[in-house]
C-alpha positions in Angstrom: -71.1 23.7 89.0 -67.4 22.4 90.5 -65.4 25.2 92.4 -63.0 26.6 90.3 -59.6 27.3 92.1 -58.3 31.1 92.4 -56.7 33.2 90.0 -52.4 32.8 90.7 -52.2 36.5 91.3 -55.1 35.4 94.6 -53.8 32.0 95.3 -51.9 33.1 98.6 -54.7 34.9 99.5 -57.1 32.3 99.2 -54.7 30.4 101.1 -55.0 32.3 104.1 -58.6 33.0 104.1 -58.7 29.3 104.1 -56.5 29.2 107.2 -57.9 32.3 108.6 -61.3 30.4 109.1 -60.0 27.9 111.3 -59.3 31.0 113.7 -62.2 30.7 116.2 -60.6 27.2 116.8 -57.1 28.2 117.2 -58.4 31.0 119.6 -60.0 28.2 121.6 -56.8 26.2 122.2 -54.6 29.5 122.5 -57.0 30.5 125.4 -56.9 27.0 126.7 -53.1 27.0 126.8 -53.2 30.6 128.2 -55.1 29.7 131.2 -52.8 26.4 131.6 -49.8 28.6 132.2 -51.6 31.6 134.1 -52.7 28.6 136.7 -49.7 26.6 136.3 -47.6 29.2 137.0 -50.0 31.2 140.1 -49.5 27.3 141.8 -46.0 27.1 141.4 -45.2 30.0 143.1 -47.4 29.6 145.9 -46.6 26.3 146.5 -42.6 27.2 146.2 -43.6 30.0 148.3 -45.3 27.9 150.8 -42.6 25.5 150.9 -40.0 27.9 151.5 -41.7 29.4 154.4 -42.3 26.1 156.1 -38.6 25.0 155.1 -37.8 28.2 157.5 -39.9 27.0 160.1 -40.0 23.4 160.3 -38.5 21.3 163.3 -37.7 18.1 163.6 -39.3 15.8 165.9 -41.0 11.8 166.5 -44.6 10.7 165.7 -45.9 7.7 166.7 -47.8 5.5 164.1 -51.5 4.9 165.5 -52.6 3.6 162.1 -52.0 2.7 158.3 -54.9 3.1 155.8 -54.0 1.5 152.1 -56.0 3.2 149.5 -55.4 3.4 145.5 -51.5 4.7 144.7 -50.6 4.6 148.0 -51.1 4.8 152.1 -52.0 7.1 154.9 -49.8 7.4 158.5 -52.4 8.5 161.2 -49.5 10.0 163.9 -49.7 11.8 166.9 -47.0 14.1 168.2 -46.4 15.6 171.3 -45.6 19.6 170.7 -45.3 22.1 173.6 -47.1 19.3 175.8 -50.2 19.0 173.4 -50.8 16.5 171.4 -51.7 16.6 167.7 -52.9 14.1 165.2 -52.9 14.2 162.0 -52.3 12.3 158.4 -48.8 11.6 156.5 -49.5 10.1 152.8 -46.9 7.3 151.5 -44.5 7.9 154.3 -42.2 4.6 155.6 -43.7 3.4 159.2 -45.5 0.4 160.5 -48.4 0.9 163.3 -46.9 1.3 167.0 -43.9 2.6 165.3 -42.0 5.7 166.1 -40.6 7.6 162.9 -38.7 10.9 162.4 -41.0 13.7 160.9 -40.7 17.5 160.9 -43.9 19.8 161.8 -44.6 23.7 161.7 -44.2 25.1 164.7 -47.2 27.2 163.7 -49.5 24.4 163.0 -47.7 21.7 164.2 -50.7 19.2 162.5 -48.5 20.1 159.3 -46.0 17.3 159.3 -43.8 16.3 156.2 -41.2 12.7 156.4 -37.5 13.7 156.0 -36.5 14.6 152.5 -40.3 15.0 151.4 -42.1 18.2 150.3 -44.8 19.8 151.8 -47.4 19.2 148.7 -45.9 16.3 147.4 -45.9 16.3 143.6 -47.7 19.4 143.5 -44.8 21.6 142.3 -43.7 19.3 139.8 -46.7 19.2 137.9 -47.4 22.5 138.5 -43.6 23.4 137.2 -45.2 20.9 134.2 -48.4 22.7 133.6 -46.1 26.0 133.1 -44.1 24.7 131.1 -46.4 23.0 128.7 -49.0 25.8 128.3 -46.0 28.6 128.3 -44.5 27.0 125.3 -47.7 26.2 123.7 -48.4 30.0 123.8 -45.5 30.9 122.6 -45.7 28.8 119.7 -49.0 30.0 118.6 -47.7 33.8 119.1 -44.7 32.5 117.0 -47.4 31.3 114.3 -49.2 34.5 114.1 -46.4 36.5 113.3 -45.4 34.3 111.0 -48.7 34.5 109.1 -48.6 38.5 109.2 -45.2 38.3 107.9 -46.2 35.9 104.7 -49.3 37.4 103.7 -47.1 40.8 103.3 -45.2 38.9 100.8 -44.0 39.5 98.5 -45.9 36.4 96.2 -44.3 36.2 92.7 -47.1 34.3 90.1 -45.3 31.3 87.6 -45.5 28.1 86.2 -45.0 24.9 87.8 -43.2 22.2 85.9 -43.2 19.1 87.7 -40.4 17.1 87.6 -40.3 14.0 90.3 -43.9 13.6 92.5 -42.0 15.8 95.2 -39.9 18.3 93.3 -41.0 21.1 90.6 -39.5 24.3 90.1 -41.3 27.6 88.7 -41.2 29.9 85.6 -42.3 33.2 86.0 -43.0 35.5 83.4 -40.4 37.7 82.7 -38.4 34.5 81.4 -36.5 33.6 85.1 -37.4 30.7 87.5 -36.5 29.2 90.6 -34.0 26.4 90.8 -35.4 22.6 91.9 -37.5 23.0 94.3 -38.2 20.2 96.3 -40.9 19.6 99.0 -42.2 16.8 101.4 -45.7 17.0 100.5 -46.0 15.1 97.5 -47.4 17.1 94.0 -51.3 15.9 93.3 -51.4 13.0 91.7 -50.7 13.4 88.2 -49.7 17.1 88.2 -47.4 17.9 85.6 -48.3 21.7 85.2 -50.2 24.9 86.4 -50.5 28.0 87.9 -48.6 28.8 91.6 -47.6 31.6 93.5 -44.3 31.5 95.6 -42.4 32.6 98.0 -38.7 33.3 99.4 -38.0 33.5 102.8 -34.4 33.4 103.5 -31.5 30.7 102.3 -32.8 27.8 100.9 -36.9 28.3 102.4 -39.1 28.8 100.3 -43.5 28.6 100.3 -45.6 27.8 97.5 -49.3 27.5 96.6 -50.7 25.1 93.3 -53.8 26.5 91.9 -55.8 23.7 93.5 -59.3 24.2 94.2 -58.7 24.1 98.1 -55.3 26.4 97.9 -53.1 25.6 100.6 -49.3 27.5 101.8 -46.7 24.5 102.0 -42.8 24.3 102.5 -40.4 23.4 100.3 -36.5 24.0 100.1 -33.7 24.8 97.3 -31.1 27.5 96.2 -32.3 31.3 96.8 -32.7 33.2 94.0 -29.9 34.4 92.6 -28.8 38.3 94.1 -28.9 40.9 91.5 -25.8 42.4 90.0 
């Protein structure tokens, strides 16, 4: 026997048990998004942190160019500096130098194998992505929190039960029993093909928002827009 949809006064309900079983999922991504900003953000401020302190430090100085290694998206300096009368060698990526070249660098005086070019940061694109990786999984967060209170807030309602006369495939309006109605209201999900009539439950959220639900055998909450009801005398 074919599923028969809800009863309009449990349309919205069935609505959001419907959505409330994609949950496990949406924990999954919250939690993935979560972790992206917790991460994000603990890099960030170490490497800004990091960067700071060697900005403090850092003196200039000359290396001399003992080798180039290409390798895929870029190049590697091998240099050697004289610091303190000891030498160091160490490894600048994608820096400007040719091999027996002298070029302008500046080291940490407390580990003077820590070398950046002039203008360059310490870890390279680090902090950018890292600034990125905050970004993005902050205001992923924050949308699903957003979501969730917004669910709480329409399944408290309050649902009003009608009749849905369709009048273009994206516009209807709704009769409820005690003889009143909405005005047009019009939606960007097209109506079932079709529809002409049946059961819904809606909603008013504030100016011209509204939500409704058809009595379809898979209920779902959509949008749609027109005039707010009119304010009792």
């Amino acid at each position: 026997m074919s599923e028969q949809p809800p009863p309009p006064e449990d349309l919205p309900g069935a609505a959001l048990r419907a959505y409330r079983a994609s949950r496990p999922r949406r924990r999954k991504l919250f939690t993935g998004f979560a972790v992206l900003f917790a991460v994000g953000l603990g890099v960030l401020v170490w490497a800004w942190t990091d960067q700071s302190a060697f900005d403090g430090r850092k003196q200039p100085t000359t290396a001399h160019v003992e080798a180039r290694h290409g390798h895929r998206g870029g190049h590697t300096l091998d240099l050697v500096l004289t610091v303190g009368g000891h030498e160091y060698r160490t490894g600048l990526r994608d820096a400007d130098g040719r091999v027996g070249q002298d070029i302008e660098v500046f080291y940490d005086p407390e580990d003077p194998t820590e070398v950046t070019a002039p203008g360059d940061s310490l870890h390279g694109r680090l902090i950018a992505y890292s600034a990125a990786g905050t970004a993005v999984g902050g205001l992923m967060v924050a949308v699903f929190a957003f979501g969730a209170a917004q669910t709480r807030r329409v399944a408290r309602g309050p649902w009003r039960t009608g009749t849905v006369t369709a009048r273009t495939p994206n516009s209807f309006h709704v009769e409820f029993a005690d003889g009143t109605g909405t005005a047009l209201l019009r939606t960007r999900h097209p109506l079932p093909d079709g529809y002409r009539t049946g059961a819904a439950a809606v909603q008013h959220l504030r100016g011209g928002r509204w939500l409704y639900v058809l009595a379809n055998r898979t209920p779902l909450i959509l949008p749609a827009s027109g005039q707010p009801p009119p304010t009792a005398p």
